[in-house]
C-alpha positions in Angstrom: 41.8 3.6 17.0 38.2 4.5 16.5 36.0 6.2 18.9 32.6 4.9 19.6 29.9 6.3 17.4 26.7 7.7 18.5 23.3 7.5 17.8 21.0 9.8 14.8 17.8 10.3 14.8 16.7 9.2 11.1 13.4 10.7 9.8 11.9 8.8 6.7 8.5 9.6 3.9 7.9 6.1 2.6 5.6 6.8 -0.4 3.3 3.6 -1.2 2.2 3.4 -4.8 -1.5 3.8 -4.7 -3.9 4.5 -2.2 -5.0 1.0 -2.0 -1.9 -0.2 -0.1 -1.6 -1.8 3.3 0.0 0.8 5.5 -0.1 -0.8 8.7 1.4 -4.4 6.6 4.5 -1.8 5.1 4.5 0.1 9.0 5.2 -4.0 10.1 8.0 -4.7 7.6 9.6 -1.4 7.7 10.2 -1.6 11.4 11.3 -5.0 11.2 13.8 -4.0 8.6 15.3 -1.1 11.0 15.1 -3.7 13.7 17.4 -6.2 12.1 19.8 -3.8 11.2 20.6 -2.7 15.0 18.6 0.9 14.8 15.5 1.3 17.2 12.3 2.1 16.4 10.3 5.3 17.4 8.0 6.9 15.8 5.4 6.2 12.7 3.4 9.0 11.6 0.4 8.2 8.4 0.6 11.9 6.6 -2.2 12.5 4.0 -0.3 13.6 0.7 -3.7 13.6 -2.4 -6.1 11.9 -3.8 -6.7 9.3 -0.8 -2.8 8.6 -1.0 -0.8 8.7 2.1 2.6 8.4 2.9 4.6 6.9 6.4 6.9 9.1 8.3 9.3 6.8 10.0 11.3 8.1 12.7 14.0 5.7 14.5 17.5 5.3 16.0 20.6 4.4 13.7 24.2 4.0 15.1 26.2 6.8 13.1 28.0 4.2 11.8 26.5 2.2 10.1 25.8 3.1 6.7 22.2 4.4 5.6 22.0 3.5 2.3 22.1 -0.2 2.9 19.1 0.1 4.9 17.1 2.7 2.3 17.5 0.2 -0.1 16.0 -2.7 1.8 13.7 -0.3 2.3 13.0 0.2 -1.2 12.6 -3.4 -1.9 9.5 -3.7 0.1 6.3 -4.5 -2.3 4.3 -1.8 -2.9 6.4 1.5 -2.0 7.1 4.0 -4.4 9.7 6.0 -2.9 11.5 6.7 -0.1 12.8 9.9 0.8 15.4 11.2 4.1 13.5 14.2 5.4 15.7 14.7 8.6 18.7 13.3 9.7 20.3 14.1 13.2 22.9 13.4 15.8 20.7 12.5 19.2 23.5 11.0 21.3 
């Protein structure tokens, strides 16, 4: 009925909430997350944003059909993350 699904290429900004946050403790947790849910870990990227704060670019493997919300707001569970934010989003096979 259904065709098999590809793979995107999913490129996140996980804001923490203040500059005194763990980001290699949220890096662990995030990939775990994507992990779990059957995508595959790439890339993770520490971008400085102000004031000492930084935010993680996460880039990894979905399949296209599973939906991303579920993971972006297990994501947004995670203790001590502001925000998350889909800055790229693309089919890679």
């Amino acid at each position: 009925m259904s065709e098999s699904s590809g793979i995107v290429g999913v490129k996140i900004r996980v804001m923490p909430d203040s500059p005194s946050i763990n980001l290699s403790e949220i890096e662990i947790q995030i990939k775990k997350i994507v992990e779990k849910d059957k995508g595959r870990n790439r890339e993770y990227v520490k971008e400085p944003v102000a004031f000492g704060l930084s935010a993680i670019i996460a880039f990894f493997e979905w399949p296209e059909e599973k939906p991303l919300e579920k993971l972006e707001e297990e994501l947004e569970r995670i203790k001590g993350i502001s925000s998350i934010q889909v800055i790229d989003m693309r089919k890679i096979a």
